[in-house]
C-alpha positions as CSV (number, residue, x, y, z in Angstrom):
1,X,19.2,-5.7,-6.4
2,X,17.7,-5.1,-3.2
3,X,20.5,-5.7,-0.2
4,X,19.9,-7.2,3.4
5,X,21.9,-5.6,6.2
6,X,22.4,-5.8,10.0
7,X,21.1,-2.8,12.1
8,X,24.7,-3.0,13.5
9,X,26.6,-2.6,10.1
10,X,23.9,0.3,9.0
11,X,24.5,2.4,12.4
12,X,27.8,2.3,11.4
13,X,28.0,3.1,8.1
14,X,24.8,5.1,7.5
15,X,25.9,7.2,4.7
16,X,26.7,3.9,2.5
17,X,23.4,2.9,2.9
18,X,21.4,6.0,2.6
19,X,23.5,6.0,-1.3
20,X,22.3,2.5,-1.8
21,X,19.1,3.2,-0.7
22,X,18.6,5.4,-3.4
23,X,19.6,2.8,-6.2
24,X,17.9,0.0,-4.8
25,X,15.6,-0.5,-1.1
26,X,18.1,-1.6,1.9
27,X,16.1,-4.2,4.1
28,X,17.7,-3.6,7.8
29,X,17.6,-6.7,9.5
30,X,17.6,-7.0,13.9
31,X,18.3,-10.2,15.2
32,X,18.6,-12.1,11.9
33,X,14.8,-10.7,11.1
34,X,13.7,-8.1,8.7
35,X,12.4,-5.2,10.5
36,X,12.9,-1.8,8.8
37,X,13.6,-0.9,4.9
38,X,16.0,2.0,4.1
39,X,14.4,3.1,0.5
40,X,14.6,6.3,-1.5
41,X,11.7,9.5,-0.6
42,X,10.9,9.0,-4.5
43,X,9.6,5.7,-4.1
44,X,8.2,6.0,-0.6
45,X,5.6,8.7,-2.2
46,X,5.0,6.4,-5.1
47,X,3.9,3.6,-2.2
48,X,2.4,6.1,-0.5
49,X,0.1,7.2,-3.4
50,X,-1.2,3.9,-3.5
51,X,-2.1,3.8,0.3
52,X,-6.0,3.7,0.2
53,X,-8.4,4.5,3.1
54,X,-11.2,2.0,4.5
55,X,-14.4,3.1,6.3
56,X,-17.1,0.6,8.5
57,X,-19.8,0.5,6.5
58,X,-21.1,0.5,10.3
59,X,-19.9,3.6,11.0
60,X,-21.8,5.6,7.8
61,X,-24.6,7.7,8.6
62,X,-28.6,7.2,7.1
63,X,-27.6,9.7,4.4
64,X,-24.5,8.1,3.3
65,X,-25.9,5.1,2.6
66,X,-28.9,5.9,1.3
67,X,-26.5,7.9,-1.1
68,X,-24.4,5.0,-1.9
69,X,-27.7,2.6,-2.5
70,X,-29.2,5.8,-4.7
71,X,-25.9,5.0,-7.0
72,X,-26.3,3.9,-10.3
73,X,-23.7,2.6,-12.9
74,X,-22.7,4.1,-16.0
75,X,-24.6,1.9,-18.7
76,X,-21.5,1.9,-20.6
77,X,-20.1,-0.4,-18.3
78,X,-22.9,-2.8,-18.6
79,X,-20.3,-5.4,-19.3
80,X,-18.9,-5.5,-16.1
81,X,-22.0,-7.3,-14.9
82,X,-20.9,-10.4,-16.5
83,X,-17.7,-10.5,-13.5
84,X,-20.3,-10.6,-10.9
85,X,-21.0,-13.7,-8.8
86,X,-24.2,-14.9,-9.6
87,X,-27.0,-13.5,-7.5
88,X,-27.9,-15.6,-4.1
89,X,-31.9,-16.0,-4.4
């Protein structure tokens, strides 16, 4: 069960919190608001494996485009065709 604390109570009991961090994420609220959450390093690298980068297409290059364009499916995913919005003429 995730617990709500204020940044107040955390300063001064940090070590409580750091333990229950570990069971469960701590969400450290300042001025009534939720602002920062106290969680364990295991599941902060989970999250963090799931971070994904995002690129401008505007900012690829001739090639890279041209590579993605040159791109073609694997026809054993043919199927997946069929969750495509139907082509704009």
């Amino acid at each position: 069960m995730t617990t709500t604390v204020a940044a107040a109570a955390v300063s001064k009991d940090f070590g409580a919190y750091q333990d229950a961090a570990v069971r469960d994420p701590v969400i450290i609220t300042k001025n009534g608001q939720p602002c920062t959450v106290l969680l364990a390093y295991e599941d902060f690298v989970r999250l963090s494996k799931r971070d994904r980068q995002v690129d401008l297409t505007a900012e690829l290059s001739a090639d890279e485009i041209a590579a993605v364009e040159a791109v073609e499916m694997d026809p054993g995913l043919d199927h997946l065709n069929s969750e495509l919005p139907p082509a704009k003429v």
